[in-house]
C-alpha positions in Angstrom: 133.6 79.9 112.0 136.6 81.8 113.5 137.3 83.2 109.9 133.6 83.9 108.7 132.3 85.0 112.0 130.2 87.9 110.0 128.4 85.3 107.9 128.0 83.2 111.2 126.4 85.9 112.7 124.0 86.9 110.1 122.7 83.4 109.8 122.3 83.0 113.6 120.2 86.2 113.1 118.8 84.8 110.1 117.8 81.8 112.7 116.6 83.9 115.9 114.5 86.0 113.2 112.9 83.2 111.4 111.8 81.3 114.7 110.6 84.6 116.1 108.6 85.2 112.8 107.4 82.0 111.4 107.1 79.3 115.0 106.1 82.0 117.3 104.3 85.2 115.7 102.7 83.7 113.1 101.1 80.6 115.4 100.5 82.5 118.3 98.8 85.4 116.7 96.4 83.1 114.6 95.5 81.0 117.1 95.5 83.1 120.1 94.8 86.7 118.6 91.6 88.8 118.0 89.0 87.3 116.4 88.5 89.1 113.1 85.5 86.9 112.4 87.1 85.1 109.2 85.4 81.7 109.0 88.2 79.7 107.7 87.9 77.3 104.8 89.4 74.2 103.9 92.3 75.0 101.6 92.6 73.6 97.6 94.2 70.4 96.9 97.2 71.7 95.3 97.6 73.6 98.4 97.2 71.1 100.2 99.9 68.1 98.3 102.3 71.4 98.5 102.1 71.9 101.9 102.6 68.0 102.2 105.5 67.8 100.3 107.2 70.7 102.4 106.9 69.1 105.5 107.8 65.6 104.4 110.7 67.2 103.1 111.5 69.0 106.3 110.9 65.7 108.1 113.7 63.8 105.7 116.2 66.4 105.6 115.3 66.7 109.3 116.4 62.9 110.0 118.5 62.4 107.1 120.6 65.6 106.5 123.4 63.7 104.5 121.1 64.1 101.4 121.4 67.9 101.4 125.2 67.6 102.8 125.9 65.5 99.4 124.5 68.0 97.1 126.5 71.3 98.1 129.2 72.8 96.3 132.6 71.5 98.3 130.9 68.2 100.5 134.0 68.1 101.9 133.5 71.1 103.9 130.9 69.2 105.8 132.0 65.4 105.5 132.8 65.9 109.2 130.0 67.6 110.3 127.5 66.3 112.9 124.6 68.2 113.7 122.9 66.0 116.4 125.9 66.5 118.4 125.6 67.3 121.9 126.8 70.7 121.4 124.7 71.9 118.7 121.8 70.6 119.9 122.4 72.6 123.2 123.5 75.5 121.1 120.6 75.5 119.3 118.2 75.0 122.2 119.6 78.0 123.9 118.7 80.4 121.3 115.5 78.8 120.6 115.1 79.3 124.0 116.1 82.8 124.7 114.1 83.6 121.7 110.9 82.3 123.3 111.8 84.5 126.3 111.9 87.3 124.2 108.8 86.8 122.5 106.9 86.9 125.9 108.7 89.9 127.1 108.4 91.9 123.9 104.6 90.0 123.0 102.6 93.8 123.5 105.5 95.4 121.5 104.9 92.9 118.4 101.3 92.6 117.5 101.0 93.0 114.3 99.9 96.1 112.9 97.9 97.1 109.5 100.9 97.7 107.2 102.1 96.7 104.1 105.1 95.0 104.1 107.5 95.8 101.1 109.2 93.2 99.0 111.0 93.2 96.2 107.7 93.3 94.0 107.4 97.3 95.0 110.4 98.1 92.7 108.3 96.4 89.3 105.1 97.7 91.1 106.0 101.0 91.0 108.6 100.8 88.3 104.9 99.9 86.0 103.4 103.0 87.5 106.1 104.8 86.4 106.1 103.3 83.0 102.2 103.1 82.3 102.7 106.8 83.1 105.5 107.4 80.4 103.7 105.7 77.6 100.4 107.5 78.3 101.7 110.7 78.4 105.1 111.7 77.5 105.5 109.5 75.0 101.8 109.5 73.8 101.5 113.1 73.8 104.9 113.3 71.6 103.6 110.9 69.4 100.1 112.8 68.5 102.6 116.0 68.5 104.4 114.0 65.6 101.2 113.0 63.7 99.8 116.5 64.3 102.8 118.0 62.7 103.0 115.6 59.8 99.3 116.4 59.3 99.4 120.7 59.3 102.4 120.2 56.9 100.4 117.9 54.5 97.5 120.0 55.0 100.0 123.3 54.2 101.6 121.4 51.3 98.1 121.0 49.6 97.0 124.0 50.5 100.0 125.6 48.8 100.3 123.3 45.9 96.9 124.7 44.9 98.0 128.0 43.6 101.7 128.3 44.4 102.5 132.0 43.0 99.5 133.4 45.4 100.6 131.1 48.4 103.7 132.4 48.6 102.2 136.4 47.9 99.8 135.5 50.9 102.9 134.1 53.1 104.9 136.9 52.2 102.0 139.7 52.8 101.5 138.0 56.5 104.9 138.8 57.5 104.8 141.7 56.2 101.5 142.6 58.1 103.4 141.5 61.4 106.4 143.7 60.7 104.1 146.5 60.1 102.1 146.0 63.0 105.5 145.4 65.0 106.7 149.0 64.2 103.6 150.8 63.8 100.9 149.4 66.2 97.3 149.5 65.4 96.6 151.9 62.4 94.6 152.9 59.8 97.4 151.2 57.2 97.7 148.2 59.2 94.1 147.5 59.6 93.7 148.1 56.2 96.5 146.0 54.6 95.0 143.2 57.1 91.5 143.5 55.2 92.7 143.5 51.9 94.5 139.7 53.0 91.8 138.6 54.9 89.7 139.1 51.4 93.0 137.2 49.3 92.9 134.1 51.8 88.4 134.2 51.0 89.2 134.5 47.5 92.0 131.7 47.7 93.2 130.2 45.3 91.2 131.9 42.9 91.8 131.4 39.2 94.5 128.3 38.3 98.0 129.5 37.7 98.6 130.3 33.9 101.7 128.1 33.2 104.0 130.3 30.6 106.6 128.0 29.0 108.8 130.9 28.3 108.4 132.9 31.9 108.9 129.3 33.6 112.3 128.9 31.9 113.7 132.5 32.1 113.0 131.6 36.0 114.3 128.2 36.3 117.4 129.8 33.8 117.6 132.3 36.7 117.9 129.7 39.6 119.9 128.0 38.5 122.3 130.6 38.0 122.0 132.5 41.2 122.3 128.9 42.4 125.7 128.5 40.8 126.8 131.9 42.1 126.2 130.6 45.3 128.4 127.7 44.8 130.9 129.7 43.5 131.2 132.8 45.8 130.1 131.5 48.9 133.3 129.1 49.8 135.4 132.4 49.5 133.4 134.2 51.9 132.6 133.5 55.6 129.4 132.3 57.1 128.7 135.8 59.3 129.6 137.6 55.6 126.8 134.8 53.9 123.9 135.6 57.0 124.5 139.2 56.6 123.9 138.8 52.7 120.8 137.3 53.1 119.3 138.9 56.2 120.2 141.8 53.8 117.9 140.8 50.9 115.3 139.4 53.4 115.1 142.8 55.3 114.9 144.8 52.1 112.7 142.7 50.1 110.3 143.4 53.3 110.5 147.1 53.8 109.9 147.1 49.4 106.8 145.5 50.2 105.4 147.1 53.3 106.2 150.4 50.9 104.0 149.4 48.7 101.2 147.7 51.4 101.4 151.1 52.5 100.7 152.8 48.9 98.1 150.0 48.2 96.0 151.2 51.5 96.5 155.0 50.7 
């Protein structure tokens, strides 16, 4: 004991709190408290054999401890001890004892009140909450968001695929019309560039694309080239040079068309 006095004294309080709990709170509240008007029934059988078993078990361990002394990791540790002996038993009865006289002191102080008392099924109690929560709406929400997006680009891709050469015409007119609008503000030329795309996208997709065997391999011809430039030129040149290239085209290819969006509406 001299060398595990900690442990010794945490399983004396272990001791002092389970008396105080269990043989003197629990009874003497039950039998002795307020009436709540619960008419008490007789318990199930399986309650009943289990509370059997417990209490035959407490009565053998009780009068034979050896069979629990036996089973313990180092029996050796306890070969030589006796538990009936004088000293224990008086031990024992002492804090018993001075527990009992605590109780009645302290009896006001610990009636028992309407709490909830936590246990270790709080953390997966509210751990579920927590996760129920997750899947319902983070991870629901991101998961529609995913099917959403999958659906607007199917939807797009079919819309497009329908008549490709005005698609992209119609895409290229909108940010145009935004540009325009951008530096602008509501005008006259604005207003009417919108009309004339708001009649394109009612009109859409209009008569099928004309497939021209000739036209359709001049432009392949020409990607592929410009593609093989790009293979080319571009390891010699540095990414800020590349970005400035095509921000260059992009910017001019707009202004050439808000030029003539402008034209078309004068």
């Amino acid at each position: 004991m001299a060398n595990n006095a900690p442990i010794f004294l945490m399983l004396e309080a272990a001791a002092v709190g389970t008396f105080l709990s269990v043989g003197l709170k629990l009874p003497y509240f039950a039998f002795f408290g307020k009436d709540a008007g619960i008419e008490a029934k007789d318990p199930p059988k399986n309650m009943l054999i289990g509370m059997g078993i417990a209490a035959f078990l407490c009565i053998l361990l009780g009068v034979y401890p050896s069979l629990l002394y036996n089973i313990l990791p180092y029996p050796e540790a306890v070969a030589d001890y006796a538990p009936y002996a004088p000293a224990h038993v008086i031990g024992s009865l002492q804090l018993l004892l001075f527990t009992y006289f605590g109780f009645l002191l302290l009896k006001k102080k610990l009636h028992p009140e309407n709490t909830i008392s936590l246990d270790t099924d709080w953390l997966y109690r509210k751990g579920g909450v927590l996760f129920a929560w997750f899947i319902n709406n983070p991870l629901a929400r991101g998961a529609q968001w995913t099917a959403d997006v999958v659906i607007e680009v199917k939807n797009f891709a079919a819309w497009f695929s329908k008549n490709p050469v005005e698609a992209l015409g119609i895409i290229t007119d909108k940010i145009c019309l935004f540009v325009l609008n951008i530096s602008q503000g509501s005008s006259t030329v604005g207003q009417t560039a919108e009309d004339i795309l708001d009649d394109r996208l009612r009109q859409y997709p209009g008569e099928p694309v004309r497939r021209d065997p000739i036209g359709v391999s001049v432009l392949l011809g020409m990607i592929f080239l410009f593609a093989y430039l790009i293979y080319v030129v571009v390891p010699y040149l540095s990414v800020y040079v590349v970005i400035a290239l095509v921000m260059v085209f992009v910017v001019s290819g707009i202004i050439m068309r808000i030029m003539e969006m402008k034209r078309s509406a004068g």
